[in-house]
C-alpha positions in Angstrom: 92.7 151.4 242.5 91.4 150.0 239.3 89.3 147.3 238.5 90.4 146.1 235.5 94.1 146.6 235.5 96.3 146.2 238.5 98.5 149.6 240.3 101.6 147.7 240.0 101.5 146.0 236.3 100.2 149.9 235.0 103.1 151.8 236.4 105.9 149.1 235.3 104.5 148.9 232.1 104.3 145.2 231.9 101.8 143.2 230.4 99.1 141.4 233.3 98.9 137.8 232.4 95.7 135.7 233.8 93.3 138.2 232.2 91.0 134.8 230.6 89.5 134.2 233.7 88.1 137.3 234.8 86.8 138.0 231.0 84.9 135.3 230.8 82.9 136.2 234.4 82.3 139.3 232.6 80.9 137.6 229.5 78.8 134.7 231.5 77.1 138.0 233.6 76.2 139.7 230.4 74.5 136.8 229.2 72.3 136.4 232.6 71.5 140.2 232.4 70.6 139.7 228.7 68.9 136.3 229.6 67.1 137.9 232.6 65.5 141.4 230.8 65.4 140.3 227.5 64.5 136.0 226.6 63.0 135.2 230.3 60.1 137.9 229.7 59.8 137.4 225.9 59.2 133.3 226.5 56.8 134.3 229.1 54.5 136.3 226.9 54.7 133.7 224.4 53.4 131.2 227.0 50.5 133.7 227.8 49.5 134.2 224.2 49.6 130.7 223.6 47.3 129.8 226.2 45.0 132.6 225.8 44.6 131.4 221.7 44.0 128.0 222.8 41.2 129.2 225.5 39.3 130.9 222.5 35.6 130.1 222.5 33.1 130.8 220.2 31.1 134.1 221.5 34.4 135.6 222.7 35.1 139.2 222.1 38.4 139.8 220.6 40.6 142.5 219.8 43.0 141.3 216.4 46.4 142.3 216.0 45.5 144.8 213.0 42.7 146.7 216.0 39.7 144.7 215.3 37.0 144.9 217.5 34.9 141.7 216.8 32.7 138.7 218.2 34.0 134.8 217.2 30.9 133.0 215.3 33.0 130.4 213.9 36.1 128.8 214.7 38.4 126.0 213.0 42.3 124.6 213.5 43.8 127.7 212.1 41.7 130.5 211.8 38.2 131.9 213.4 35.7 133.8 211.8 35.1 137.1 213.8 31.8 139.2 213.7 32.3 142.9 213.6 29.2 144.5 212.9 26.2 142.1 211.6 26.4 141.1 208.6 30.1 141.8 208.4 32.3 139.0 209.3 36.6 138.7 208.6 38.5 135.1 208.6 41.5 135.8 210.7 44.4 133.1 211.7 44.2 132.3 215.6 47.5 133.5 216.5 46.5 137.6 215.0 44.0 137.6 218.2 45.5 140.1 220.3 43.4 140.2 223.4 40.0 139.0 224.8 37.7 141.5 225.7 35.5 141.6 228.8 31.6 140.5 227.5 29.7 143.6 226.1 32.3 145.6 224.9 31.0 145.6 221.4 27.7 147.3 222.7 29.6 150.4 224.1 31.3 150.5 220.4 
């Protein structure tokens, strides 16, 4: 027994009419799979890195996309000034903030 083609319409030869139906159950399951691993979990990261730029604070220690370890001293619309050592400060856009590190990090660095 097959799935996809019927016993009787394989041995005669004949061509199995009503084949739409079941092809397009196959293609609205690959689209949930597809929607399910791949755009559910992708929007959801985007969500949490969204709200994680917009709870940035000054005094927050931040890892940048590009492996920054630095401190915010200054922040505007679009981009924050990060601290990494005194002295030395970076202008980076808000959304190439990475991750916000627990307080005292930059100590053990």
């Amino acid at each position: 027994m097959n799935f996809f083609i019927a016993d009787a319409a394989a041995q005669s030869g004949q061509s199995q009419g009503g084949g739409g139906f079941e092809f397009l159950i196959m293609i609205a399951i690959f689209f949930a799979i597809m929607y399910f691993l791949i755009i559910r979990p992708q929007t959801k990261r985007a969500k949490e890195h969204k709200a994680m730029v917009e709870s940035l604070a000054k005094g927050d220690e931040v890892i940048t996309n590009g492996g920054l370890l630095g401190r915010i001293v200054e922040m505007d619309d679009n981009f924050i000034r990060v601290e990494l050592a005194e002295g030395v400060q970076v202008s980076v856009q808000r959304t190439a903030i990475a991750t916000v590190m627990p307080k005292g990090t930059m100590k053990g660095a």
